[in-house]
MDAnalysis code that builds the backbone (N, CA, C; Angstrom):
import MDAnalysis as mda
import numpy as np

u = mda.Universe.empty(627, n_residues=209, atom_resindex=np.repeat(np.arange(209), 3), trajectory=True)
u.add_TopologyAttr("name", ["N", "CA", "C"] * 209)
u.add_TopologyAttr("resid", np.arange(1, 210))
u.add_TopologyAttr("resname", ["UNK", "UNK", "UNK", "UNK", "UNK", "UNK", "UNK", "UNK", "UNK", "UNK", "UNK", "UNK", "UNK", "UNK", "UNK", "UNK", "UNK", "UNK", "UNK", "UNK", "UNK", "UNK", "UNK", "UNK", "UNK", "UNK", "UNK", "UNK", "UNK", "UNK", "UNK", "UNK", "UNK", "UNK", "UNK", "UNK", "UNK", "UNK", "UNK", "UNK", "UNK", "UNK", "UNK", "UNK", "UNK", "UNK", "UNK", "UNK", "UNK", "UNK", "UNK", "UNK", "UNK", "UNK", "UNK", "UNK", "UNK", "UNK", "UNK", "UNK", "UNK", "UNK", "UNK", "UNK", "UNK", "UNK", "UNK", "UNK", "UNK", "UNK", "UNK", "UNK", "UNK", "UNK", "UNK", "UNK", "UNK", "UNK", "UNK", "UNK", "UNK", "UNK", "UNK", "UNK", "UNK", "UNK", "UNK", "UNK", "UNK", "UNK", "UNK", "UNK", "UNK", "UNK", "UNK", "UNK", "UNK", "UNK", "UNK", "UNK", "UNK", "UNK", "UNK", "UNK", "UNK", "UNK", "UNK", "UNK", "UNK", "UNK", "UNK", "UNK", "UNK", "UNK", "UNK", "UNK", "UNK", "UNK", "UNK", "UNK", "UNK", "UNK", "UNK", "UNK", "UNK", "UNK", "UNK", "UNK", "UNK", "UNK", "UNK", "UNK", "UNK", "UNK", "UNK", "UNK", "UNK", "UNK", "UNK", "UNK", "UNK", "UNK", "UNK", "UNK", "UNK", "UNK", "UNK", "UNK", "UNK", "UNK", "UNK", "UNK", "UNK", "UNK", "UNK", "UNK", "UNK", "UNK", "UNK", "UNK", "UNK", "UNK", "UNK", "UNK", "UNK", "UNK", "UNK", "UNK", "UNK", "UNK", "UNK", "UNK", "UNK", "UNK", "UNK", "UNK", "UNK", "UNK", "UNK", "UNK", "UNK", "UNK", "UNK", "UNK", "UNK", "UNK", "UNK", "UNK", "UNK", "UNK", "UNK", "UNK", "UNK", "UNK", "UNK", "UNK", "UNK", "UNK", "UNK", "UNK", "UNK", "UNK", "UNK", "UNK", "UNK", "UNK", "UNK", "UNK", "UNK"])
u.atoms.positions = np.array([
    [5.512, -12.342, 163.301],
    [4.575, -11.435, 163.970],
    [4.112, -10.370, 162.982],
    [2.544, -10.116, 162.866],
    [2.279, -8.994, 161.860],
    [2.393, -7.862, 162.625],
    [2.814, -6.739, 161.823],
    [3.084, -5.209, 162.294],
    [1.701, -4.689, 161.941],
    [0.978, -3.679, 162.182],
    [-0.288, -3.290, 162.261],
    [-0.066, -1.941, 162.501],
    [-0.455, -1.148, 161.264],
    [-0.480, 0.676, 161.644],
    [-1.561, 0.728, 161.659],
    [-1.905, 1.595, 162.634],
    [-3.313, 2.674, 163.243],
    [-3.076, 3.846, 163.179],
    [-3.862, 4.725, 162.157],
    [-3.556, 5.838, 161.426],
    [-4.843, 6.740, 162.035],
    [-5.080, 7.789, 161.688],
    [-6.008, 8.830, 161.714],
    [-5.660, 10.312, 162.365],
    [-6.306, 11.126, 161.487],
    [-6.071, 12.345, 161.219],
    [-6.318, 12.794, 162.731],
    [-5.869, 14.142, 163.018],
    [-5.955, 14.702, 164.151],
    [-7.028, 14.426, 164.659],
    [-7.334, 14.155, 165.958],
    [-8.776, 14.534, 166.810],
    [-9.758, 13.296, 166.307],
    [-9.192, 12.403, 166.027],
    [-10.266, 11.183, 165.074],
    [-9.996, 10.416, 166.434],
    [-9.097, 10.050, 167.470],
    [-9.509, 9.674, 168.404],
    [-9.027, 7.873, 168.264],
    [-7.457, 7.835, 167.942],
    [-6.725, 6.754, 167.895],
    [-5.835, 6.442, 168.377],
    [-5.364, 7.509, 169.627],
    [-5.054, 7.316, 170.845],
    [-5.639, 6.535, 171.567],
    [-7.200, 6.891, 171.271],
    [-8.193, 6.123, 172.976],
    [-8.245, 4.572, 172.000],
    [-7.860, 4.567, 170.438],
    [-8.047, 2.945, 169.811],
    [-7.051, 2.245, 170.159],
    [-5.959, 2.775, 170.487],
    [-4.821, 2.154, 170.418],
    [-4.870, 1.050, 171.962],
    [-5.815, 2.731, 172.783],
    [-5.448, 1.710, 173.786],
    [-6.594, 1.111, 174.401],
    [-7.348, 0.663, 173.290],
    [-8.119, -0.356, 173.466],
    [-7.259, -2.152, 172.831],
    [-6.331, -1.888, 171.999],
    [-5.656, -2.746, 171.484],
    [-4.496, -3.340, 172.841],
    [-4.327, -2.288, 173.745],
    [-3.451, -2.002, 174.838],
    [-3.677, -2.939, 175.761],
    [-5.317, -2.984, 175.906],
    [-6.047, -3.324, 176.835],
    [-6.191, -4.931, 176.535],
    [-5.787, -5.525, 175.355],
    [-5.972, -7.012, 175.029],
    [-4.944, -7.378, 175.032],
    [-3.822, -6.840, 175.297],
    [-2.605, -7.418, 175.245],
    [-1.979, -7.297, 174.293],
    [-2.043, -5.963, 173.345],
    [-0.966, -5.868, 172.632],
    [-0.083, -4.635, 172.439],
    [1.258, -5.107, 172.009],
    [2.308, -4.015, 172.213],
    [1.864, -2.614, 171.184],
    [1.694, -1.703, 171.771],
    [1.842, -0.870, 171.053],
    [3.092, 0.521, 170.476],
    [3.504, 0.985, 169.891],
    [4.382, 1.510, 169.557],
    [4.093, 2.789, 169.091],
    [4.115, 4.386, 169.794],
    [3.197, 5.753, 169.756],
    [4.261, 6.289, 168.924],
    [4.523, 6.538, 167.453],
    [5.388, 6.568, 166.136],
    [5.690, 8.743, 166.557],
    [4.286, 9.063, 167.257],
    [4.190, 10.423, 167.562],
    [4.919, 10.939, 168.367],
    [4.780, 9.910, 170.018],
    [5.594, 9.997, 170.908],
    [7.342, 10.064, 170.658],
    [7.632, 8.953, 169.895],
    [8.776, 8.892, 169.236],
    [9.539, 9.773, 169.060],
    [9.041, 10.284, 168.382],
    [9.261, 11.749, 167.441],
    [9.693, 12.869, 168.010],
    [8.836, 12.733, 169.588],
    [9.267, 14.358, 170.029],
    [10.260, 13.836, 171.093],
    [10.632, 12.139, 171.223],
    [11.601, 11.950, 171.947],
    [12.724, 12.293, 171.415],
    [13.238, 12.205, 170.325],
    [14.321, 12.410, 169.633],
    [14.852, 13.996, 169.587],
    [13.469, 14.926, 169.709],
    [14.033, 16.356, 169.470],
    [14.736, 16.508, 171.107],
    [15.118, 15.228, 171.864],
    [16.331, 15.749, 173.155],
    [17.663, 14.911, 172.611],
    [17.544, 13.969, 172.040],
    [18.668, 13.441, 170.908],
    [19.807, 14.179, 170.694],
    [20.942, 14.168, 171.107],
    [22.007, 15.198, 171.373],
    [22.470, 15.414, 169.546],
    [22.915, 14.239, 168.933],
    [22.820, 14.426, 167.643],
    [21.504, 14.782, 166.356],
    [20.078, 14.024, 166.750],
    [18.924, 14.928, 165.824],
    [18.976, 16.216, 166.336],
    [18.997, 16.979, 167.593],
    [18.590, 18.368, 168.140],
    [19.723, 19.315, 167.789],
    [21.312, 18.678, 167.378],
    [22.020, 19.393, 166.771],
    [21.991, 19.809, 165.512],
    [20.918, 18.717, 164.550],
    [20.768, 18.752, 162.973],
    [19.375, 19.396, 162.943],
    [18.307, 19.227, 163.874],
    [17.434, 20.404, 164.048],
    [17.868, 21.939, 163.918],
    [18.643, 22.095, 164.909],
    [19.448, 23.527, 165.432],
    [19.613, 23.920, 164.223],
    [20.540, 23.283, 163.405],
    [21.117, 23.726, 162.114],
    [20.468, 24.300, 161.280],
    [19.544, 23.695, 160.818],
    [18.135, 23.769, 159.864],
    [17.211, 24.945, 160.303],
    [17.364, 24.924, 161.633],
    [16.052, 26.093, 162.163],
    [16.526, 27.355, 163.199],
    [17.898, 26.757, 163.340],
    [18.794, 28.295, 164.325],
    [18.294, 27.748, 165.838],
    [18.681, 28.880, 166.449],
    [18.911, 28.637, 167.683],
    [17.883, 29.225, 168.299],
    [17.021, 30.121, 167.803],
    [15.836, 30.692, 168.442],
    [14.872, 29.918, 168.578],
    [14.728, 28.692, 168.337],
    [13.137, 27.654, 168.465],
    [14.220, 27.105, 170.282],
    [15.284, 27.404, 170.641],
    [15.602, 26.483, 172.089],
    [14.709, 27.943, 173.336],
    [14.400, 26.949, 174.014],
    [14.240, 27.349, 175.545],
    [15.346, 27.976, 176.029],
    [14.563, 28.549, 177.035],
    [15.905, 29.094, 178.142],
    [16.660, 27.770, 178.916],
    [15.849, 26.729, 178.920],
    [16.543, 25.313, 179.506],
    [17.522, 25.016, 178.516],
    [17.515, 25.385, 176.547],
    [18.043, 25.022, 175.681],
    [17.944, 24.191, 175.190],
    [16.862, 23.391, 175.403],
    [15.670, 22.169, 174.944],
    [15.017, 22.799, 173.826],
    [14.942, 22.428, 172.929],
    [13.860, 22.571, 171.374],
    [12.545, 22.989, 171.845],
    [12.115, 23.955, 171.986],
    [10.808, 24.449, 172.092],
    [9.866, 23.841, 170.618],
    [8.822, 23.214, 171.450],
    [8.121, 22.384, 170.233],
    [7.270, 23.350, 169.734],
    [6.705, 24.078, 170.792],
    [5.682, 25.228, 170.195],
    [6.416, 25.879, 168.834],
    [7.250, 26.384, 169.316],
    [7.862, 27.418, 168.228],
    [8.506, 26.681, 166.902],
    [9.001, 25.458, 167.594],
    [9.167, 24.465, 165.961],
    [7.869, 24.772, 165.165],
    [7.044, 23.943, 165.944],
    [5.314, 23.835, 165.217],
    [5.089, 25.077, 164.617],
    [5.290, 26.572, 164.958],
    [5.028, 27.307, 164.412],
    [5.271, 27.609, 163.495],
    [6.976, 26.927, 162.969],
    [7.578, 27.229, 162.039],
    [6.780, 26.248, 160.812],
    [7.101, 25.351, 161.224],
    [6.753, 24.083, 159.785],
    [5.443, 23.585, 159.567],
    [4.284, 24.373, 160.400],
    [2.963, 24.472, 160.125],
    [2.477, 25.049, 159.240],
    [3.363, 26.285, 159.065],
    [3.209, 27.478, 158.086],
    [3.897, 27.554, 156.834],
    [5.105, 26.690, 157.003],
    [6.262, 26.484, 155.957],
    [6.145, 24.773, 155.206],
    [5.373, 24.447, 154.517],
    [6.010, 22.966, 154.205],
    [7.101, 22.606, 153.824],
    [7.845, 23.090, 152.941],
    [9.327, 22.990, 153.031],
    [9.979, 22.812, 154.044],
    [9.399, 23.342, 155.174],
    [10.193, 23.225, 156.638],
    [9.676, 22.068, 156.987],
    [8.383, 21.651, 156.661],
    [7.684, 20.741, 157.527],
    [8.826, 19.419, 157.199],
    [9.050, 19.273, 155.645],
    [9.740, 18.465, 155.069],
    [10.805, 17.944, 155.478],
    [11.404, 19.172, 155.528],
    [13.012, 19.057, 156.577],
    [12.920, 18.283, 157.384],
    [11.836, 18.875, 158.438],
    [11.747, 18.094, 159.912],
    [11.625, 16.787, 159.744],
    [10.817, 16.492, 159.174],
    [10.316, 14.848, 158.419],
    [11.387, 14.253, 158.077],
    [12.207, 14.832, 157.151],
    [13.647, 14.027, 156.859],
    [14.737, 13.998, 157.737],
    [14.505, 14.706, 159.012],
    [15.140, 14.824, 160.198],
    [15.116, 13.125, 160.732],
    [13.526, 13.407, 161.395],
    [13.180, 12.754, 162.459],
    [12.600, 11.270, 161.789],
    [11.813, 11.138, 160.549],
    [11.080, 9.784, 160.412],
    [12.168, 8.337, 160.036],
    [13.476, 8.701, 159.437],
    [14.534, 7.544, 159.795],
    [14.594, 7.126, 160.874],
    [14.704, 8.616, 161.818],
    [15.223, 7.856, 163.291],
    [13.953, 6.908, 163.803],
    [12.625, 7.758, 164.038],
    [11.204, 6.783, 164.409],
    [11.536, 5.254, 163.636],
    [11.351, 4.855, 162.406],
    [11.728, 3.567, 161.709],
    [12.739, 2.798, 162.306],
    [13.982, 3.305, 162.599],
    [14.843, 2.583, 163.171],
    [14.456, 2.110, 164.194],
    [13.980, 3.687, 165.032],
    [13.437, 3.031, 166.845],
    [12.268, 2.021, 166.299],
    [11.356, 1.999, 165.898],
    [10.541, 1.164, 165.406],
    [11.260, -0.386, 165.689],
    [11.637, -0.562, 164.906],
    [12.358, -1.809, 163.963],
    [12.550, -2.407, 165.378],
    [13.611, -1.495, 165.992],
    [14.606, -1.871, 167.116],
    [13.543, -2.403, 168.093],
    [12.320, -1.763, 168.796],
    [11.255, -2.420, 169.437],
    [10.208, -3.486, 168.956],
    [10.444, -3.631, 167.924],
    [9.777, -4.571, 167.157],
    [10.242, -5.679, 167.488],
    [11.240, -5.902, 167.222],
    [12.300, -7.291, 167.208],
    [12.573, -7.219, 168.958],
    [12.051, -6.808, 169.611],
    [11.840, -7.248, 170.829],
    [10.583, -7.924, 171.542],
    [9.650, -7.289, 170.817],
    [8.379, -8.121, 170.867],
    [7.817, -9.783, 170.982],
    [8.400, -10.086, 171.525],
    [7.949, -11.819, 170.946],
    [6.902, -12.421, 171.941],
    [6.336, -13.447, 170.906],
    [5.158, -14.140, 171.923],
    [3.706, -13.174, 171.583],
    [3.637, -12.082, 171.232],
    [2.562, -11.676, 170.352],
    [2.202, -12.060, 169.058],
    [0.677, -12.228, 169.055],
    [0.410, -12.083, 167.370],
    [0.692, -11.363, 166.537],
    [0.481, -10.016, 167.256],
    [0.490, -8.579, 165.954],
    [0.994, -7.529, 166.819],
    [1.322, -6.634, 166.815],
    [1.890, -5.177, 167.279],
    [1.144, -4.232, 166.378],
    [1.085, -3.097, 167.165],
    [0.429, -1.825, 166.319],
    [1.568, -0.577, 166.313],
    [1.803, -0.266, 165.354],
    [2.428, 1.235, 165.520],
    [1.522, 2.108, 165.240],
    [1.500, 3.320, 166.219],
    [0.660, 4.196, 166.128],
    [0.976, 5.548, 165.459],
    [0.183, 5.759, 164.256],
    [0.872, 7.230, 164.062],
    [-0.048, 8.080, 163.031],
    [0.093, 9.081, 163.739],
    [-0.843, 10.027, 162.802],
    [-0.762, 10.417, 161.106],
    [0.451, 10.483, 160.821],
    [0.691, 10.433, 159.720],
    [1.531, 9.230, 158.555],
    [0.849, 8.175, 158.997],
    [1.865, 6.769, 158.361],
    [1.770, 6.578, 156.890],
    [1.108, 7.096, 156.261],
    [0.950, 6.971, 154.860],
    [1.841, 8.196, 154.367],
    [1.834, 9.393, 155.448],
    [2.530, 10.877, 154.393],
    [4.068, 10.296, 154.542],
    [4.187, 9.765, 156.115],
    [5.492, 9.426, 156.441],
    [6.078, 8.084, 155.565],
    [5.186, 7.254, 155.109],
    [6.466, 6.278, 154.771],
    [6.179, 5.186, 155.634],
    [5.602, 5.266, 157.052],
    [5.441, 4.401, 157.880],
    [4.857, 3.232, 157.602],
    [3.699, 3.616, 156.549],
    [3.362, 2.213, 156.353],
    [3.867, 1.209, 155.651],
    [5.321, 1.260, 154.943],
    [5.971, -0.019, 154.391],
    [6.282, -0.484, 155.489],
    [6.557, -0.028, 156.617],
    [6.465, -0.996, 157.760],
    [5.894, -1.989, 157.908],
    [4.405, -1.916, 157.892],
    [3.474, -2.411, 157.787],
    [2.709, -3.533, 157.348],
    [1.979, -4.335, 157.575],
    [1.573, -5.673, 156.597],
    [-0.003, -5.029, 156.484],
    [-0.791, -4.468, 157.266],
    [-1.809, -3.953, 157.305],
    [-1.939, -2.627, 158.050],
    [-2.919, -1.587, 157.722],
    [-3.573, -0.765, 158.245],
    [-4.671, -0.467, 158.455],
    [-5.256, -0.231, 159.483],
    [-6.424, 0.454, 160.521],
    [-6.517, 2.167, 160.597],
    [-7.388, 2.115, 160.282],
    [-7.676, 3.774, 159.910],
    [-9.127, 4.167, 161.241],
    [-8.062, 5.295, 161.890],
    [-9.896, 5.572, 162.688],
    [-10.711, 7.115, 162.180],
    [-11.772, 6.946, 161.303],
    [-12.356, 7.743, 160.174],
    [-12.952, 8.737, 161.587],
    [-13.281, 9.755, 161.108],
    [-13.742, 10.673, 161.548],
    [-13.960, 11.809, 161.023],
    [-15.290, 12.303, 160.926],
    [-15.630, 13.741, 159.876],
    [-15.130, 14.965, 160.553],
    [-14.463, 15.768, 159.300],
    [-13.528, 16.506, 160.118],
    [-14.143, 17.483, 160.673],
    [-15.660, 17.990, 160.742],
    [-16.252, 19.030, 161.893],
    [-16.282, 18.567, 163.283],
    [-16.488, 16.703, 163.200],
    [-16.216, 16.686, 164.571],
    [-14.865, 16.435, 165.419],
    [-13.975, 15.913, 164.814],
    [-12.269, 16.215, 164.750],
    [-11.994, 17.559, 165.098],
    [-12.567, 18.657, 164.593],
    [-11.898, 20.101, 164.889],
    [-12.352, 20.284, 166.446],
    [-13.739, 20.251, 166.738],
    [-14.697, 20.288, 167.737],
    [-13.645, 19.513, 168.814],
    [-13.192, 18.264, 168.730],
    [-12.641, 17.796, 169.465],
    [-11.435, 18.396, 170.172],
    [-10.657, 18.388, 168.818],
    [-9.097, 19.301, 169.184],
    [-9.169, 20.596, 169.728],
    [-10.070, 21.706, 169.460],
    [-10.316, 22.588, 170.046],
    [-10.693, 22.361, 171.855],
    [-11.370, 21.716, 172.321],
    [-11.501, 21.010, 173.056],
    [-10.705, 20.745, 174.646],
    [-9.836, 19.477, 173.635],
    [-8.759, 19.450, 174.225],
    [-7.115, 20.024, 174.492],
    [-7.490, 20.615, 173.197],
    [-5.726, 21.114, 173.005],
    [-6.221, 22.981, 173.524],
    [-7.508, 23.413, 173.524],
    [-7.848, 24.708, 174.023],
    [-7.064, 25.692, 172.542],
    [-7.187, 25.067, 171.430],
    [-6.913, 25.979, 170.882],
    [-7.753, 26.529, 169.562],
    [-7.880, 27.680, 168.616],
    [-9.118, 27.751, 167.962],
    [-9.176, 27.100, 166.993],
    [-9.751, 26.934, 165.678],
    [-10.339, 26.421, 164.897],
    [-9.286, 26.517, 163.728],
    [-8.886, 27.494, 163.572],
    [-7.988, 28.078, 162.341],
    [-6.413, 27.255, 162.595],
    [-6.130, 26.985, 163.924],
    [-4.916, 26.244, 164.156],
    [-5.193, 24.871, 164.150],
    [-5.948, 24.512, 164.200],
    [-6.154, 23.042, 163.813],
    [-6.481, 22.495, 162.307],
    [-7.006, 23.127, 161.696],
    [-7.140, 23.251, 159.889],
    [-5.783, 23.920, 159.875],
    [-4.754, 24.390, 160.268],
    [-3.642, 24.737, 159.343],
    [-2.935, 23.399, 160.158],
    [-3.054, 22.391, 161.010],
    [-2.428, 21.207, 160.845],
    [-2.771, 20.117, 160.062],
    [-4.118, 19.887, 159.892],
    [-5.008, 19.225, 159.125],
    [-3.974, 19.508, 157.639],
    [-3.788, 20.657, 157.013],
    [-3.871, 20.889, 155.456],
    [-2.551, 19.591, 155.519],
    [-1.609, 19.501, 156.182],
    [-0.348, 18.501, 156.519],
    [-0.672, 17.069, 156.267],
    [-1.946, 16.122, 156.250],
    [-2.282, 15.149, 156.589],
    [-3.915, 14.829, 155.376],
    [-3.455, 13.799, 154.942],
    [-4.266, 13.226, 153.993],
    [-5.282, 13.697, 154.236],
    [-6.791, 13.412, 153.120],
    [-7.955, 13.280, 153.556],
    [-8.957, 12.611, 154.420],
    [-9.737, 12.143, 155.270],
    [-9.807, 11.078, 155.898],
    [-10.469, 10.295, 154.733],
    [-11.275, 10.774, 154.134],
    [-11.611, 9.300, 152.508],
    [-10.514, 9.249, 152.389],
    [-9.267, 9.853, 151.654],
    [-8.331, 9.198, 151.188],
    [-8.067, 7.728, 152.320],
    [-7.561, 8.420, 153.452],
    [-6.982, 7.042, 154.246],
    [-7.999, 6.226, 154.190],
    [-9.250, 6.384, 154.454],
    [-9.990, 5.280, 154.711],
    [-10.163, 4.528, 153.259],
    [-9.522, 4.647, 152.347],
    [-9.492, 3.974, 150.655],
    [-8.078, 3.232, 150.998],
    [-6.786, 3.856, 151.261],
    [-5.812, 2.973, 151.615],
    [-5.979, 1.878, 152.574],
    [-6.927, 2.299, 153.384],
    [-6.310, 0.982, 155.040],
    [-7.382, 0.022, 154.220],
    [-6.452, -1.098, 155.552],
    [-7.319, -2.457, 155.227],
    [-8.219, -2.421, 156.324],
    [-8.613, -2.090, 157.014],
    [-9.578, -1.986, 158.030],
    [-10.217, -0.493, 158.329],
    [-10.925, -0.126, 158.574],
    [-11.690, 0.988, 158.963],
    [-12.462, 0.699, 160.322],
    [-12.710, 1.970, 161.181],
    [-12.816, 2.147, 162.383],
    [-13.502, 3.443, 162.233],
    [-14.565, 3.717, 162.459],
    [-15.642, 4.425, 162.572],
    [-15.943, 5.216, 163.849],
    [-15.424, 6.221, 164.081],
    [-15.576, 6.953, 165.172],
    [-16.111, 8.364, 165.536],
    [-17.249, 8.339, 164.903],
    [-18.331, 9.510, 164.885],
    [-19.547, 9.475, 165.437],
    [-19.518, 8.498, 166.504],
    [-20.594, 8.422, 167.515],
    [-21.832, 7.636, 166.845],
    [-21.734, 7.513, 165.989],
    [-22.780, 6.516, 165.064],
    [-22.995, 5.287, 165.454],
    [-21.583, 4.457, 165.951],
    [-21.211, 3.082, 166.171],
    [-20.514, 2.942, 167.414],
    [-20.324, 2.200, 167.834],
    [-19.648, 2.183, 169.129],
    [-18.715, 1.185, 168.570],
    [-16.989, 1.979, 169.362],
    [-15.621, 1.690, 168.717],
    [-15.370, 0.528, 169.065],
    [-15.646, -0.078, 170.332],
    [-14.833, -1.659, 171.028],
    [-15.510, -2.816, 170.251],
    [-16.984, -2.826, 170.125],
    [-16.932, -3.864, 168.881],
    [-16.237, -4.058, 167.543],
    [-15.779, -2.362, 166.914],
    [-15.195, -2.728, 165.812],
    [-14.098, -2.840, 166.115],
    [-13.487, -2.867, 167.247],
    [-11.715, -3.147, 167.459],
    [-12.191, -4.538, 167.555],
    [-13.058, -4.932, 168.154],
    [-12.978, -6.510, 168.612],
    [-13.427, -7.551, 167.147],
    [-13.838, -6.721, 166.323],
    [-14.062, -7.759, 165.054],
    [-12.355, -7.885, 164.246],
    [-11.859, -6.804, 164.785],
    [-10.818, -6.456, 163.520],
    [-9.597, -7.244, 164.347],
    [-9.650, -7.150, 165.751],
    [-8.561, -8.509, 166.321],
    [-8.763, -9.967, 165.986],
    [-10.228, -9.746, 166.189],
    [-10.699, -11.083, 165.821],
    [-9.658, -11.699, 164.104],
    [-10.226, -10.678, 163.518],
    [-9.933, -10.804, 161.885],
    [-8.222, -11.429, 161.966],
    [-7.508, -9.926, 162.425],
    [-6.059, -10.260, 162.913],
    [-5.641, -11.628, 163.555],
    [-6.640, -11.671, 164.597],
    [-5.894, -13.099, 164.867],
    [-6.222, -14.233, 163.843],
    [-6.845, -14.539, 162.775],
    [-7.179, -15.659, 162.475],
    [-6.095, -15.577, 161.482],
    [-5.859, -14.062, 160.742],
    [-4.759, -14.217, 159.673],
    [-3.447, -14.703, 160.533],
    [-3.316, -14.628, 161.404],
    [-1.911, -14.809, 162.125],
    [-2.168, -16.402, 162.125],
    [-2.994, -16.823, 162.381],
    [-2.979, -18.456, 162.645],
    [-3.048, -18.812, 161.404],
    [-2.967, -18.635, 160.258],
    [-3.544, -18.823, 158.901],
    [-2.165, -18.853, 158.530],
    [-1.136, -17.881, 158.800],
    [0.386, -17.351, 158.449],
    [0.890, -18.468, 159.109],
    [1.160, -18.775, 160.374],
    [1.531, -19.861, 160.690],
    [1.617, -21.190, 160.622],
    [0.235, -21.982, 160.452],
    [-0.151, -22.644, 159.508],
    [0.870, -22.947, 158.681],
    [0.512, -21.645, 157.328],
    [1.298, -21.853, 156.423],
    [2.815, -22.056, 156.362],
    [3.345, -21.597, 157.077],
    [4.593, -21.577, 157.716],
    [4.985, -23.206, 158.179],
    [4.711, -23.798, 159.283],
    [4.398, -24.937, 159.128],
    [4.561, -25.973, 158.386],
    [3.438, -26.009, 157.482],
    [3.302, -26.737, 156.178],
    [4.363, -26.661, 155.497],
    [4.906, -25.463, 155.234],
    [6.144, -24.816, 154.286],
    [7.542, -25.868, 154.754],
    [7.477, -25.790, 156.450],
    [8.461, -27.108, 156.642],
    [8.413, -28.031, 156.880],
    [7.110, -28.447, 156.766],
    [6.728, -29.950, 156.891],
    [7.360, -30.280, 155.252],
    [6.801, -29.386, 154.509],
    [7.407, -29.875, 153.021],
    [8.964, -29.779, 152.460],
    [9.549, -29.360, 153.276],
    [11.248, -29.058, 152.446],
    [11.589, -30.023, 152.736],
])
């Protein structure tokens, strides 16, 4: 089965791609979601604690994400930490849902930062959803209701979108120029034929031993 990362920078709008991939029948895996599952992780939220004290918990004593974010938005060194916290554990959970998957062609893991993280040796290919970052900010402001200056100090965290769109093997264009479901539907298309192509070969490989 090929693994498939879907990458893009904040507010590029690869949530709503993913789950267009969702919508054809394939597993997807939210690398983001992940992430903030673990900060209830009785052992990561104790090695959090450590690293960042006890003032980022709630009065429930749950990891206040706000006040994390505040910290390692502003601090990269901190950001780092967190990263070496949490992106083993995501990979593992990864792995672990992966190898449950069967009877699909391809799976997608979804994640905003798969190239800073490491995520993409996971990977056999990547899908990038491009987006110019005036209309990315416009967006996040938007939805997250917050101003302009807090979304460029998450941005500085996360590649360029040229950069990613030079790494992935696919590109996804989402600046209102093009409309997104045809280019998901060329790029499954694409996906599925390499999968039948892999198999195939596979095949052949024991037809010959």
């Amino acid at each position: 089965m090929l693994k498939i990362g879907l990458t893009g920078n904040i507010g590029s709008g690869k949530t709503m791609i993913s789950g267009i991939f969702a919508t054809l029948g394939l597993p997807v895996y939210k690398a983001d979601e992940a992430s903030r599952k673990f900060l209830y992780d009785p052992v990561v939220k104790n090695e959090i604690l450590k690293q960042f004290g006890y003032g980022i918990l709630t009065n429930d004593r749950e990891i206040n994400r706000r006040s994390l974010a505040t910290i390692v938005f502003t601090d990269p060194p901190a950001l780092q930490v967190l990263n070496s916290i949490l992106h083993p554990q995501v990979i593992l959970d990864f792995r672990n849902w992966a190898a449950q998957q069967a009877g699909k062609p391809y799976l997608i893991m979804e994640a905003a930062i798969i190239f800073e993280s490491g995520y993409n040796a996971e990977c056999d290919f990547i899908i990038h959803v491009s987006c110019p970052k005036e209309i990315a900010i416009d967006r996040v402001i938007k939805r997250d209701r917050i101003d302009g200056s807090s979304v460029l100090q998450r941005m500085q965290f996360q590649l360029e979108d040229e950069e990613k769109t030079r790494l992935a093997h696919f590109v996804i264009r989402n600046d209102g120029t093009e409309l997104v479901i045809p280019q998901v539907l060329s790029i499954h298309q694409q996906l599925l034929k390499i999968c039948t192509q892999r198999n195939d070969d596979v095949a052949t490989g024991a037809a010959d031993a």
